[in-house]
KOLKE-565246 format. One record per residue (C-alpha): x, y, z. Coordinates in steps of 0.25 Angstrom, whole numbers, plus 5000, padded with zeros to 4 digits. Each point is the difference from the previous one (the first is absolute). Layout:
<<X,Y,Z>>
...
This chain:
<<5461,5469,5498>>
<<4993,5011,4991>>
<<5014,5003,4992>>
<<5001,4986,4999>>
<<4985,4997,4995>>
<<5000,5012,4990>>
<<5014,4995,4994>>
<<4995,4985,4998>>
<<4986,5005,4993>>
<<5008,5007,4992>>
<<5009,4989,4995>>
<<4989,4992,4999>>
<<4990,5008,4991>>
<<5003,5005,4985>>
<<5001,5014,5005>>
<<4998,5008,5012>>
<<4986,5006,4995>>
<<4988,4996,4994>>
<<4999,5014,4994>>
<<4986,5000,5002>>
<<4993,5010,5005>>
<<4989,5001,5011>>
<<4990,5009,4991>>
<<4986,4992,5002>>
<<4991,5007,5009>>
<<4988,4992,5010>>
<<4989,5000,4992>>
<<5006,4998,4987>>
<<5004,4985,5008>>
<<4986,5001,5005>>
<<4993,5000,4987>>
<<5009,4990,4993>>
<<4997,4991,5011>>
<<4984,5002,4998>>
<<5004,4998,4983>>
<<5007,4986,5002>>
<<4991,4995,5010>>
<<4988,5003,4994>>
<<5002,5001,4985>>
<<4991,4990,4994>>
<<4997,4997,5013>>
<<4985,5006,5000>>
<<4996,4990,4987>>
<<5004,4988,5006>>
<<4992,5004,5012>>
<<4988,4998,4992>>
<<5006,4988,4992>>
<<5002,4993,5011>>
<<4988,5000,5007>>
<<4994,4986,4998>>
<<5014,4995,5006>>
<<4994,5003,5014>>
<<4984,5002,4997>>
<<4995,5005,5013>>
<<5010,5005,5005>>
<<5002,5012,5011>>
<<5008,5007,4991>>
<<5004,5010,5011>>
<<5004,4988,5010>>
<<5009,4995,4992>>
<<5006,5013,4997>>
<<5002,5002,5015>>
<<5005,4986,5003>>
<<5010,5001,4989>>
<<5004,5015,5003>>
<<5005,4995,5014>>
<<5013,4991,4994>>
<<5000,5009,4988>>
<<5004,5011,5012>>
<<5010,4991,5006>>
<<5007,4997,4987>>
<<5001,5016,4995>>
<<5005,5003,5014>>
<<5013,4990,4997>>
<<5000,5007,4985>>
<<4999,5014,5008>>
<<5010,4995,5009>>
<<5010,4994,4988>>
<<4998,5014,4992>>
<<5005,5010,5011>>
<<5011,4988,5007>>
<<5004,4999,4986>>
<<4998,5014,4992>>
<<5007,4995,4988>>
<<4996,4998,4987>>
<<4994,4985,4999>>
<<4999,5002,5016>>
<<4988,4990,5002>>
<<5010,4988,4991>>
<<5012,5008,5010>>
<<4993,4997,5013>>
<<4998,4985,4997>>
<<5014,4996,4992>>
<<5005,5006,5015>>
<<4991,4994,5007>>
<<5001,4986,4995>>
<<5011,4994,4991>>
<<5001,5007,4988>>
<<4997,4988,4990>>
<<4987,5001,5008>>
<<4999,5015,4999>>
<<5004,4999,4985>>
<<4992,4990,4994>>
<<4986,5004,5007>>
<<5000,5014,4995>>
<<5005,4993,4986>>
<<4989,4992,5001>>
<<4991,5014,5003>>
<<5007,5007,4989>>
<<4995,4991,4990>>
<<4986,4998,5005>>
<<5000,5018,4999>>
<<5006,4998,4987>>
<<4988,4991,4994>>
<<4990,5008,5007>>
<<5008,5013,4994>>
<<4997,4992,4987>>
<<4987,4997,5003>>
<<4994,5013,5004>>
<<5006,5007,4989>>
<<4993,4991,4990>>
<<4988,5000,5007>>
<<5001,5015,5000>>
<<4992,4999,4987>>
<<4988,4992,5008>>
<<4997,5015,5007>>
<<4999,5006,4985>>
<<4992,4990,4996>>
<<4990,5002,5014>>
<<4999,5014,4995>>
<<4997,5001,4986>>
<<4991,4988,5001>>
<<4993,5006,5012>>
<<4999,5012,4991>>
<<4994,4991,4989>>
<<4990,4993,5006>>
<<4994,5011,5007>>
<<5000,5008,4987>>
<<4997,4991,4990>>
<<5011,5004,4993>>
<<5006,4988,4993>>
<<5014,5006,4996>>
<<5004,5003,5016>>
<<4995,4986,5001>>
<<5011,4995,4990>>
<<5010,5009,5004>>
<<4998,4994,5016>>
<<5000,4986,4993>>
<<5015,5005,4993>>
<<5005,5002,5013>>
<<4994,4987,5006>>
<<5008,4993,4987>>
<<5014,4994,5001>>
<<5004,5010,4990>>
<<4994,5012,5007>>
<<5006,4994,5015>>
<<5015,5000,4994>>
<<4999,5013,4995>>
<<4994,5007,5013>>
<<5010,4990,5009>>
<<5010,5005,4993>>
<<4999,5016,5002>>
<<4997,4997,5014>>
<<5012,4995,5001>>
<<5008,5011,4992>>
<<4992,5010,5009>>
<<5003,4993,5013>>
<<5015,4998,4996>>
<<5001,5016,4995>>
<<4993,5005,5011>>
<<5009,4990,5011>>
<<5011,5008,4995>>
<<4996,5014,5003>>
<<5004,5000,5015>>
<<4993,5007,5009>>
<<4990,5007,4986>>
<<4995,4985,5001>>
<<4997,5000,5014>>
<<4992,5013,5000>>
<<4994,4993,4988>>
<<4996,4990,5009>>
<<4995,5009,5010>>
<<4991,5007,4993>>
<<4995,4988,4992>>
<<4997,4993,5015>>
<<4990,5012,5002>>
<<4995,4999,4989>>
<<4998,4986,5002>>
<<4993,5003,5014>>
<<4991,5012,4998>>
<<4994,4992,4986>>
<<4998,4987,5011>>
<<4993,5009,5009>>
<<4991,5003,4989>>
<<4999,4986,4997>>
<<4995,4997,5014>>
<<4989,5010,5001>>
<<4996,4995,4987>>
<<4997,4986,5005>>
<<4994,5005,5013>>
<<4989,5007,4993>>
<<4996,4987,4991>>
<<4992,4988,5005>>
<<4997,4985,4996>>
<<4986,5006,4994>>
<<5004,5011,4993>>
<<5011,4991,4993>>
<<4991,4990,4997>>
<<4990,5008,4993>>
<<5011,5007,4993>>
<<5005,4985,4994>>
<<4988,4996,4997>>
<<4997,5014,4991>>
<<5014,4998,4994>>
<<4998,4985,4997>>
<<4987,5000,4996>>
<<4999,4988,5009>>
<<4989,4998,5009>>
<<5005,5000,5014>>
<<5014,4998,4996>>
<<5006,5002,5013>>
<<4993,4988,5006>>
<<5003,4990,4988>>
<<5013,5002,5003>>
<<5000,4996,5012>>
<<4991,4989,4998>>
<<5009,4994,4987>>
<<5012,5001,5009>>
<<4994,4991,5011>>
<<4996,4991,4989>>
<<5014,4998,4996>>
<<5004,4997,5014>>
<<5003,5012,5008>>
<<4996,4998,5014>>
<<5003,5011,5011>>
<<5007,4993,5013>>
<<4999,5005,5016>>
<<5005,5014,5001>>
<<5011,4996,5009>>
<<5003,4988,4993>>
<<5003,5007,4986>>
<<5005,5013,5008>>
<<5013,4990,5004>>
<<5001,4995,4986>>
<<5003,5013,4995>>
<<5010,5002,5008>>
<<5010,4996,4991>>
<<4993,5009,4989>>
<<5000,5014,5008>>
<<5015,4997,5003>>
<<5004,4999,4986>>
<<4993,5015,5000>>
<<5009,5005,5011>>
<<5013,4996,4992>>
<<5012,5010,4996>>
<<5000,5008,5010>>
<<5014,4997,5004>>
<<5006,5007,4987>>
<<5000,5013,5007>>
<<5013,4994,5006>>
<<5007,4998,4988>>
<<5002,5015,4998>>
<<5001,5004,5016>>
<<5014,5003,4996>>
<<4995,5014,4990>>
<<4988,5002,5012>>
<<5000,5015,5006>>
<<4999,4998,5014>>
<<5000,4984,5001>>
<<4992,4997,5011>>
<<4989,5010,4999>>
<<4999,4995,4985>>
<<5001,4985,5003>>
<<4990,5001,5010>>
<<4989,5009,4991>>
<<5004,4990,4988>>
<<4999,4986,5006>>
<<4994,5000,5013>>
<<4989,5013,4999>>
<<4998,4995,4984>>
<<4998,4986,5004>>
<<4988,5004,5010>>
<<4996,5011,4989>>
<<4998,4990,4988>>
<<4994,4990,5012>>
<<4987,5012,5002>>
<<5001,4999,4984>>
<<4996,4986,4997>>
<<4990,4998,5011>>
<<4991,5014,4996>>
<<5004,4997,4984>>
<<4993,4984,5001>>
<<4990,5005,5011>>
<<4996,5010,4990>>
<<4999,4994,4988>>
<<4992,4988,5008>>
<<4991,5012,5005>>
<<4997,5004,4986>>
<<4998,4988,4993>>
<<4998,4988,5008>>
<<5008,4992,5006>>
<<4992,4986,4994>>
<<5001,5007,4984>>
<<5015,5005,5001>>
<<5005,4985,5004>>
<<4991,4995,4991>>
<<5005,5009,4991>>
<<5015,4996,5004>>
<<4997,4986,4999>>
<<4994,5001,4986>>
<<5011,5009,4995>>
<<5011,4990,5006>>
<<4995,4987,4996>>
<<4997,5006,4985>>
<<4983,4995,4999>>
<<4991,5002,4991>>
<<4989,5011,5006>>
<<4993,5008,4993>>
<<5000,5012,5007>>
<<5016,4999,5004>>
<<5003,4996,4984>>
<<4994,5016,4996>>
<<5009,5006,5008>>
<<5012,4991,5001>>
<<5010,5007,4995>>
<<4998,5009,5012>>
<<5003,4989,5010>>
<<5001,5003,5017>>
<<5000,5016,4995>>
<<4992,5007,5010>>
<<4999,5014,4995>>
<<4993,4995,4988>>
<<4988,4994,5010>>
<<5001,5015,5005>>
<<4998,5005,4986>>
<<4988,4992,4999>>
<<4995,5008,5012>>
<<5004,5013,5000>>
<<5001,5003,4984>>
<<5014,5007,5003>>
<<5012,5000,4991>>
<<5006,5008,5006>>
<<5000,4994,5014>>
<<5003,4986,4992>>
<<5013,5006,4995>>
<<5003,5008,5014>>
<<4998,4984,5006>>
<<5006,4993,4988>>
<<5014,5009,5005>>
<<4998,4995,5014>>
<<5003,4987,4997>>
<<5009,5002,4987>>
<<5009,5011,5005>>
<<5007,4993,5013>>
<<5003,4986,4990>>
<<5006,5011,4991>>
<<5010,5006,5009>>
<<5002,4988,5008>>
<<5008,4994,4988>>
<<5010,5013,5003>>
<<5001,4997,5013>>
<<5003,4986,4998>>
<<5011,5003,4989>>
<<5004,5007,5012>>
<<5001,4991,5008>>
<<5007,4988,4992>>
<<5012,5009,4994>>
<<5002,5003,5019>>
<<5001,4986,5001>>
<<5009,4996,4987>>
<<5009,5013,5007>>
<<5000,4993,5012>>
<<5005,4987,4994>>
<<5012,5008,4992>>
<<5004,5007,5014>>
<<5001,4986,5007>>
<<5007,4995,4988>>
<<4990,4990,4993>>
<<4997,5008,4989>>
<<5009,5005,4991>>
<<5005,5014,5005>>
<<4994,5007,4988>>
<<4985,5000,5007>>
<<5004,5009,5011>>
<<5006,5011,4991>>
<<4993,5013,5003>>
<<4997,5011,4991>>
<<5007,5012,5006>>
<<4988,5011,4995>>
<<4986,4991,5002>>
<<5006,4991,5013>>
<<4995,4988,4993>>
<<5006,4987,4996>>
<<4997,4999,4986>>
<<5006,4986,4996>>
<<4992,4995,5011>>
<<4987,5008,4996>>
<<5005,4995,4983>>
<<5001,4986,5006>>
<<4986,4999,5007>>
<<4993,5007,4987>>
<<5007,4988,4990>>
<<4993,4991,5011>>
<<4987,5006,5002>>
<<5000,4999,4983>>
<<5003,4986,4998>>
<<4988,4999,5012>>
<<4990,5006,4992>>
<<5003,4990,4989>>
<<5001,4989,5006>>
<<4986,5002,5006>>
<<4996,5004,4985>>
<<5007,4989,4993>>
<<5002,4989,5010>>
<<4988,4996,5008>>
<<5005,4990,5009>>
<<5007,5013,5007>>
<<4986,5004,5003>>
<<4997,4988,5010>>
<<5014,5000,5008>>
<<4996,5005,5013>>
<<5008,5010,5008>>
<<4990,5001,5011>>
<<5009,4988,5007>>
<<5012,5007,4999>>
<<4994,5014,5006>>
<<4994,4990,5012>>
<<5015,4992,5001>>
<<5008,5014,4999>>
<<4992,5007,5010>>
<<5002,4987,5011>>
<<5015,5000,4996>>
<<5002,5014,5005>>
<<4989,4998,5011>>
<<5007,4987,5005>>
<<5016,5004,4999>>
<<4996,5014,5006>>
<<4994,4992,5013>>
<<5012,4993,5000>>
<<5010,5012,4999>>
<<5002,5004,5015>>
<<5004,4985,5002>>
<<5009,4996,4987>>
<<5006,5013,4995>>
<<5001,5006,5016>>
<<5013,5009,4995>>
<<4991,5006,4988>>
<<4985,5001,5009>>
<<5007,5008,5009>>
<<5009,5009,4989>>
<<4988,5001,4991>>
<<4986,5000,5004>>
<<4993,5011,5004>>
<<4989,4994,5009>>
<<5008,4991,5013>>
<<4987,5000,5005>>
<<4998,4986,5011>>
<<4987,4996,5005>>
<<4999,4990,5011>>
<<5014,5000,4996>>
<<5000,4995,4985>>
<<5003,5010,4990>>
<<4986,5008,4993>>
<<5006,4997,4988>>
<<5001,4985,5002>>
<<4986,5000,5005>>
<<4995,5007,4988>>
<<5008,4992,4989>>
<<4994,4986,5007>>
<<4987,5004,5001>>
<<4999,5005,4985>>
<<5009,4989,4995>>
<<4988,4991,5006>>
<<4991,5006,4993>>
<<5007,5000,4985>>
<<5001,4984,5003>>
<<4986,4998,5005>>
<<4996,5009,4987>>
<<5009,4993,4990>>
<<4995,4987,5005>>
<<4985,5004,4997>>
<<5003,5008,4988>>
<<5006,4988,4994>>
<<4994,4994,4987>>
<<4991,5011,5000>>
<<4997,5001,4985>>
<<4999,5017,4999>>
<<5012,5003,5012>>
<<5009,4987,5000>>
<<4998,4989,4988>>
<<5007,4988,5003>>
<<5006,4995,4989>>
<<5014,4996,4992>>
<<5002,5014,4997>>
<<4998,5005,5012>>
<<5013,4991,5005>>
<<5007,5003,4989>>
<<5000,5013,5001>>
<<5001,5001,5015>>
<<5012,4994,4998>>
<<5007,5005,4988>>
<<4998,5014,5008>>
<<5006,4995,5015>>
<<5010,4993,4993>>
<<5004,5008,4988>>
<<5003,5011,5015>>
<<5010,4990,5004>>
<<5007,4997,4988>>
<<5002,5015,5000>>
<<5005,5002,5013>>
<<5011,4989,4999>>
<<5004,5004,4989>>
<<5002,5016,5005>>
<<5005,4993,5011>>
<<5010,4992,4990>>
<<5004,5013,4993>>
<<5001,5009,5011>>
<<5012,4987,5005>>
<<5006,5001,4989>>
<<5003,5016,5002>>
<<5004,4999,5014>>
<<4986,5004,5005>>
<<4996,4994,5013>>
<<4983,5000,4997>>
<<4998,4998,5015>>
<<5007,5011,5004>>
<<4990,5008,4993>>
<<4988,4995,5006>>
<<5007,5004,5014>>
<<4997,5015,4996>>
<<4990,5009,4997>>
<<5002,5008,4986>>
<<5004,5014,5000>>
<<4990,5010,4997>>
């Protein structure tokens, strides 16, 4: 049965080896995890406030942590069933039908793409933060103009641009990219520990004497808050508005199944998957609540979402209108307080350093899936060509930069691009794989039993089935209350139109694999019968 299985795999795939090469260590996965998931992740924390003003913060951190956990337990399980490049996208086209399988992760490979796009022409934003902060504090009108560069069209092209170069050059390095992204993970943690101390030693009176003495307004902090609930801000029932950010704090939790996509080049698979989607996913969990408990300690819960709604609904307050250009940037409130450039750059890197190298991480992690695709026959075999000295597949890696590229001017050039939401598709690509991963031990019996690492019953019913129901519940009940949300989920024409030309661009694709593969005397099924070879 063995000799047999191992022959049809190999008829099947384009070759017998991937040629890739297990060289990425635990924590170099770790790190990358805490980059995606939380790149640009700690702005928004603060942006977002008045979404759910009143909230309990760290309740709905805990509530959403619970299906968050079920979800990366069926990533973890996919990544070490599956250890193959793309092995998230491998575990579901195998689990489901493979037009399913297919087109969902297509559908998440562009929505990464945009954000691949968007983070990199945003990359500019952090510059501007900087030597605005810089400014203001200073006096200095050149560093004030040299920030406003950076927050220009102009200046966010050119910065998105040698993000991208970088991310791509240094994608290509192999294993000197992953000790490049270990040692920017701590790095990234020891500047955030200094960040936190920061913020514990600063309170709501220290800050509000500090505005006022910057602005030269008079009880600045207060007029805030008071011009804010003039304009319509209203703070619900702490239970009522920790619900309603549900929704919210699970888009904070997202991309944490990227880790899977490169479990086939993972030094010691299951140790590694565990550290970098389970352990990471708990980590960046402790992260958020202490980073939005502390800066709520430090400033005031009633000012920052005031603050945030202000900011977010573009009004015309005095005291926000002097220091606009600085926006939801925290570390300049702690300047205000503690007079220290130096800290403000050491906390300026905690936040710009992990949205920096999760843009490596995620050109990583789109060339894995293109691979993938080329393996199963989708793609054109030319992606899963693998450079014999860097263990890298370069077309793939060439392929993602062209795309990441024509991103960051589409956001430049093309505005509309900015309002086509992909929160949907992260919420409807995550219930796919929830719900056809529940389903698995019942309509792909053959495969559950061949391929899953975790048989698992409980009450007799599989624990995955359990898990993938119960999280595929909650991805409906949060789609459904996310739903024309202006921030997280606009409803509009665009929004169908580019849902669809994503999903449905997928299947045109797989046909027409499917169509091409016929033609050659290829049997696509017989493929997605086998696991590729490593």
């Amino acid at each position: 049965m063995g000799k047999e299985n191992t022959d049809t795999s190999q008829s099947v795939f384009i070759r017998q080896s991937s040629g890739l090469v297990r060289e990425v260590s635990p924590w170099a996965s770790f790190f990358a995890t805490f980059g995606l998931v939380t790149g640009g992740i700690p702005i928004l924390i603060v942006e977002w406030l008045y979404l759910a003003p009143g909230a309990n913060w760290a309740l709905s951190y805990l509530i959403s942590l619970v299906p968050t956990m079920g979800m990366a337990f069926l990533f973890y399980l996919a990544s070490i069933s599956t250890p193959r490049a793309g092995g998230d996208y491998v575990f579901n086209a195998r689990s489901s039908h493979p037009l399913v399988g297919f087109t969902n992760y297509w559908a998440l490979w562009i929505a990464f793409s945009l954000s691949l796009g968007l983070y990199s022409y945003l990359a500019a934003q952090w510059f501007a933060y900087l030597f605005t902060g810089i400014g203001l504090y200073s006096s200095n009108t050149f560093l004030i103009n040299f920030g406003n560069f950076f927050g220009s069209n102009i200046g966010s092209v050119i910065v998105g641009i040698i993000v991208l170069v970088l991310s791509a050059f240094i994608a290509v390095l192999g294993k000197y990219g992953w000790k490049f992204i270990a040692i920017t993970g701590i790095i990234s943690i020891i500047t955030t520990l200094i960040t936190f101390i920061v913020l514990a030693m600063i309170t709501p009176s220290s800050f509000s004497s500090a505005l006022s003495s910057f602005t030269g307004l008079h009880d600045a902090y207060s007029s805030v808050i008071t011009y804010a609930s003039s304009k319509g801000l209203s703070f619900l029932p702490e239970l009522q508005a920790s619900l309603i950010a549900i929704p919210v704090v699970w888009y904070y939790f997202t991309w944490y199944n990227l880790p899977a996509s490169w479990s086939g080049e993972m030094k010691k698979v299951k140790f590694n998957s565990l550290l970098s989607i389970i352990i990471s996913v708990i980590f960046i969990g402790i992260y958020y609540i202490l980073f939005t408990f502390l800066n709520i300690h430090a400033f005031g819960e009633k000012f920052l979402v005031s603050w945030s709604y202000i900011s977010s609904n573009s009004l015309n307050d005095t005291v926000y209108n002097s220091l606009s250009s600085i926006g939801p940037f925290t570390p300049f409130f702690a300047l205000l307080v503690n007079h220290s450039l130096i800290v403000f750059v050491l906390m300026w890197i905690a936040f710009w350093l992990p949205n920096f190298y999760s843009n490596l991480t995620l050109v990583i992690s789109l060339t894995r899936y293109l691979f993938s695709w080329s393996f199963d026959r989708i793609m054109p075999e030319s992606f899963a060509d693998v450079n014999d000295k860097l263990h890298i597949p370069v077309k793939a890696t060439l392929l993602t930069f062209i795309v990441g590229l024509i991103g960051v001017l589409l956001y430049a050039f093309v505005p509309e691009i900015s309002i086509v939401d992909v929160t949907v598709v992260f919420q409807v690509g995550y219930a796919v794989f929830a719900l056809t991963t529940a389903l698995m031990p019942f309509i792909k019996k053959d495969m559950y039993r061949r391929v899953s690492a975790s048989k698992t019953k409980i009450m007799g019913i599989p624990l995955v089935s359990l898990i993938g129901f119960s999280v595929f519940g909650f991805l409906v009940y949060s789609l459904l209350i996310t739903w024309n949300n202006p921030v997280l989920l606009p409803v509009n024409l665009l929004t169908f139109v580019s849902l669809i030309a994503m999903y449905g661009s997928g299947i045109g694709i797989y046909f027409l694999a499917k169509y091409m593969n016929s033609r050659k005397g290829i049997e696509m099924n017989l493929v997605f019968k086998e696991i590729p070879p490593e």
